[in-house]
N, C-alpha and C positions, 0 to 999 in steps of 0.2 A: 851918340847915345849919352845922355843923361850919367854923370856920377853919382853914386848910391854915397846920401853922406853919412856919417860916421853918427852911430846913437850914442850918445853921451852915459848917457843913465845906465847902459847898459852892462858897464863895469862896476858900477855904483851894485847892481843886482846882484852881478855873480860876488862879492863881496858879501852882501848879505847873506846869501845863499853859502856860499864857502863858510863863515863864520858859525852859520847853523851847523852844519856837518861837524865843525870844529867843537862847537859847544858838545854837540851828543856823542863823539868820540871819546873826546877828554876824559871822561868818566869812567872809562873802563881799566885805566893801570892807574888813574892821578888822583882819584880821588875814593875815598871809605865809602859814600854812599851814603845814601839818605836812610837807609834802611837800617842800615847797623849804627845812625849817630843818635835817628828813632828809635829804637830799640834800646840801647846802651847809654842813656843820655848823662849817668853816672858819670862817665868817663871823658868824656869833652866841657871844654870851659864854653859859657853864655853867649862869649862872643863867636867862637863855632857853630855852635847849635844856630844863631842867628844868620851867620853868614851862609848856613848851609839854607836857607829860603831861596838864595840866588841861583840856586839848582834847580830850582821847578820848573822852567821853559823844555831844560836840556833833552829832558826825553820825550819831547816831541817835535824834536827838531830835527831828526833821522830824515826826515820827509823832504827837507828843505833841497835832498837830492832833486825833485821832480820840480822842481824854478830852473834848476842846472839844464837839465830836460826842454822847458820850454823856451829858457834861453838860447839852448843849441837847434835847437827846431829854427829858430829866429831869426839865428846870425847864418844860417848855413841859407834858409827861403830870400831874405831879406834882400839881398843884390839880384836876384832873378826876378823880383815880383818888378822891375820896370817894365814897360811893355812892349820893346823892341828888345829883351833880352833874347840870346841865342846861348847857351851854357854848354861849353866846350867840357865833354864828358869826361876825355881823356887828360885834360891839365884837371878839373877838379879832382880826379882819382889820385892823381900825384900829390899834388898840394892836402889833400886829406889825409894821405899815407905818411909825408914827410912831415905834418903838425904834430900828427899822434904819436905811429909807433917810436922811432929813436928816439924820445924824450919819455916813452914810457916805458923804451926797454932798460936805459941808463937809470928809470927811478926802479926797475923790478931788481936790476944787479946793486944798486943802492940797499934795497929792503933786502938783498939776501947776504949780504955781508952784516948788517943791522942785525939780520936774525941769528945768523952763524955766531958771531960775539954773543951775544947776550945766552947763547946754545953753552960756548965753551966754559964763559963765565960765571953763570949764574942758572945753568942748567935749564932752559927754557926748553920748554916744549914743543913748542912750534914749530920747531927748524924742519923743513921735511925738503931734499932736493927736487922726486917728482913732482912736490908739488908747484917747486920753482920752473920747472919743465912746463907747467902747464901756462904758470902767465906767462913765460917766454912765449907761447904759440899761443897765448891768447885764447885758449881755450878753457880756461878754468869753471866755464859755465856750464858746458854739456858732458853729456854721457862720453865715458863710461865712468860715474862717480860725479860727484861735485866737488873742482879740483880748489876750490878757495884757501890761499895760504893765511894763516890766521897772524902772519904777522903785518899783513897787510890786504886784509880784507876788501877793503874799500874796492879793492881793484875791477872788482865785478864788474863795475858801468862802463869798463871801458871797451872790453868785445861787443856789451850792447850798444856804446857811441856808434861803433864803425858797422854793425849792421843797421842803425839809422844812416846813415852816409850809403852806404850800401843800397837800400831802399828810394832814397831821396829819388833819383832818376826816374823812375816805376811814379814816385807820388808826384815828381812837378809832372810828367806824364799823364795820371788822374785829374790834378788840378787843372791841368788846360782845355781837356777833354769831359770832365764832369762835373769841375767844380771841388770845391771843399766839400761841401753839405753829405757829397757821395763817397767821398773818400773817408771821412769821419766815420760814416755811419761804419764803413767797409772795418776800419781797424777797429772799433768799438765790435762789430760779432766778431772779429780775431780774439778779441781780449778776452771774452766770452770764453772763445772757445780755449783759448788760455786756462781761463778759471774753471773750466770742465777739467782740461787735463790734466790740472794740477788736484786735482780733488779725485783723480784714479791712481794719483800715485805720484802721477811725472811733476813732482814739484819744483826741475832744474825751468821746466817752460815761465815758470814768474820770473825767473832771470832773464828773458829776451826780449827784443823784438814784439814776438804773438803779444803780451800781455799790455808792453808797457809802450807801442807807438802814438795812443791815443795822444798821452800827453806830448811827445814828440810834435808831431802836428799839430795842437794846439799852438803850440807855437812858432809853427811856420804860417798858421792861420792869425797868426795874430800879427805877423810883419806883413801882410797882403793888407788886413784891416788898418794899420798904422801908416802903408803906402797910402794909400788910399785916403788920407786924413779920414777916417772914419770915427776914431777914437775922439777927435777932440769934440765930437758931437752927443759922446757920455755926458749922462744926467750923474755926476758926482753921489747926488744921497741913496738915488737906489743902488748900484753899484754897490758903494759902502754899504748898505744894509745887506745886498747878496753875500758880500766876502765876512759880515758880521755871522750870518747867518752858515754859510761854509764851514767858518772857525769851529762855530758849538759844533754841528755834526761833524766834523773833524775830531775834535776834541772828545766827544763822549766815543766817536769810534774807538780810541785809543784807550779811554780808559776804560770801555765797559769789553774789552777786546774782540766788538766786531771781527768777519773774515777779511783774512788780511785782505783781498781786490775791495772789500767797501771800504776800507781804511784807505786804500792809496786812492779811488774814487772821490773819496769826503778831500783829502788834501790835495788832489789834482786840481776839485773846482775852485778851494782857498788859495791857493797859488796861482792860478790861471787867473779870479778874478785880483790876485794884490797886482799881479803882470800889467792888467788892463790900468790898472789905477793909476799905476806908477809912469807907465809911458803917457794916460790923459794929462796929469799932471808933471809932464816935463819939462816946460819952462817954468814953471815955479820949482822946482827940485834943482835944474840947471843952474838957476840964480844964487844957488848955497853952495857951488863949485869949489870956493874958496875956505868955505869952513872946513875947520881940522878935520869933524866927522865923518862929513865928504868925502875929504880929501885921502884919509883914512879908508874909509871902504874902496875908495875907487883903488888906490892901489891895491890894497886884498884881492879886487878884483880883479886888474893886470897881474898878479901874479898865482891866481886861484890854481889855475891849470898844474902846476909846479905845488902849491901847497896842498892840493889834492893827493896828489900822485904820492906824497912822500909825510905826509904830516901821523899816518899813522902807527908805522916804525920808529918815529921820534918821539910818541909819545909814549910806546912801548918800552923803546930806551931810557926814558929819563925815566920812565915809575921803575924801572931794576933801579938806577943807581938814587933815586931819592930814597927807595924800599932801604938797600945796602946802608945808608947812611942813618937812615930816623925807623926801622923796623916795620914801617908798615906807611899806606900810601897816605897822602896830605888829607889832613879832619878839616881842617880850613878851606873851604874853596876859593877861597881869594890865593892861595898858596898853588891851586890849582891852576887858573887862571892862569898866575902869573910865568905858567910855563908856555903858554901861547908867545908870547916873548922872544925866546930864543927858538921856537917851532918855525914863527914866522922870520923869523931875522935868516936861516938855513935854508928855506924855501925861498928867499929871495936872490940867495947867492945861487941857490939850486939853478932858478930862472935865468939869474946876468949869467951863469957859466954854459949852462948847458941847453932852456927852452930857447933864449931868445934869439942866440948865434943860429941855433938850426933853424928856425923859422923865418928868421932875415935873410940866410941862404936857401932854403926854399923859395922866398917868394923871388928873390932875385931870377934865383933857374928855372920854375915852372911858368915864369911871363910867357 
């Protein structure tokens, strides 16, 4: 059998992708807001007011989750799509269980010790134990309640990772048997029917599965399409004028507040075609391996998993103690910024102490 070889760029992605969730995060304990420096503009010096311009991407980079999305669709299809593959179901259920949960239970008891100090300290609100009960079991998505701890939000996507993983079996299943074209179509009336039930009420179902696999498979469809050298037979300017054209309906979904499933729609297709763009052009993006920027996102990217899991209790920590020292959060956004700094320096040790040992002893024991 053929070696599936290693996508370069692909870390390069989740790095950008990571960086966006960081950027729109940020915002909410580290920075005054655009609103009140609009508002107030008395009260901030010129070079504030200007630096705050550098904020206008951030809230719409929420979205940058569904790249995360296509790229796990990707990497998970991606070594099956050779054509003598046989996918031993029973070591991929292990290897899927030992990547995930012990590196996401060490970051949940991480964020509940985060949240407990800043509880005794500084009187925080958040602290709730059931609701630490709930990422412990990974259920903070369903009934009964929607159990999201607010000191670490973010967490949501990860019961919906493992019901993608969950899934996967059922869709290389499909894909052998019907094709993509059929399976697509298949989770597209799921997601449908998604955005039925969440318009009766059941608003916890945009948190799963039902709603959000399209884009999942997108990006299992798009490592079959990149096996296949398909992609390097994209026409570059249409392409670029589709993801051009993406952008604006992306972009006006968001500000004119379109329903949220046309809003994730509009930036599933922006994301899905920047995906397409970024793998046609991989040997010219390869060739910058060595530049700093590169070099830079790509580790972002080997340590995403880790800076996801734990970046947003760190941010919540440091707006207490920057609050406690200057009375109120950072008017400079460069000041905000510059707390991505020590976010990521934590999440790297987070990665060398605790992702990477468990993932090097899984793969050693589930060969």
């Amino acid at each position: 059998m053929k070696i599936s070889r290693r996508v370069e760029v692909i870390d390069l992605l989740r790095g950008l992708s990571c960086l966006g969730v960081l950027f729109y995060h940020i915002r909410i304990d580290l920075w005054i807001g655009w609103w009140h420096i609009t508002n107030y503009p008395q009260e901030y010096s010129s070079f504030e007011k200007n630096m705050a311009w550098l904020s206008i991407p951030s809230p719409f980079l929420g979205y940058a989750i569904l790249l995360f999305f296509l790229i796990s669709g990707f990497c998970i299809h991606y070594p099956n799509t050779l054509s003598d593959t046989k996918p031993c179901w029973k070591i991929y259920f292990k290897r899927r269980f030992w990547r995930i949960y012990p590196t996401y239970l060490i970051a949940v008891l991480l964020t509940s010790v985060i949240s407990y100090f800043c509880h005794i300290k500084w009187g925080d609100i958040d602290w709730n134990f059931e609701r630490i009960l709930r990422l412990a079991t990974i259920s903070q998505n369903y009934p009964p309640a929607n159990g999201q701890f607010l000191t670490n939000p973010s967490l949501w996507t990860i019961p919906l990772e493992i019901e993608f993983y969950a899934l996967y079996p059922l869709a290389f299943f499909c894909i052998l048997k019907f094709g993509f074209f059929t399976l697509l179509t298949l989770s597209v009336g799921l997601s449908l029917l998604g955005v039925y039930l969440a318009s009766l009420g059941l608003h916890w179902v945009s948190y799963t599965s039902l709603f959000l696999w399209p884009s999942w498979l997108l990006g299992a469809w798009i490592a079959s399409l990149y096996r296949d050298n398909k992609l390097s037979k994209l026409k570059i300017f249409p392409v670029s004028s589709t993801l051009i054209l993406f952008l604006i309906f992306a972009l006006a979904s968001r500000l004119q507040k379109w329903e949220e499933w046309t809003q994730y729609a509009c930036w599933t297709g922006f994301y899905f075609t920047f995906f397409l763009i970024f793998l046609r052009l991989e040997k010219s993006i390869s060739r910058q391996k060595e530049n700093l920027i590169f070099k830079s996102l790509a580790w972002l990217g080997q340590i995403s998993f880790s800076l996801y899991l734990i970046h947003f209790p760190l941010f919540k920590l440091f707006g207490f103690i920057h609050r406690s020292y200057f009375q109120e959060k950072p008017a400079n956004f460069i000041i905000t910024l510059a707390y991505l700094v020590p976010v990521c320096f934590l999440a790297w040790i987070f990665y060398r102490l605790i992702e990477n040992p468990i993932q090097q002893w899984s793969k050693r024991s589930t060969k």
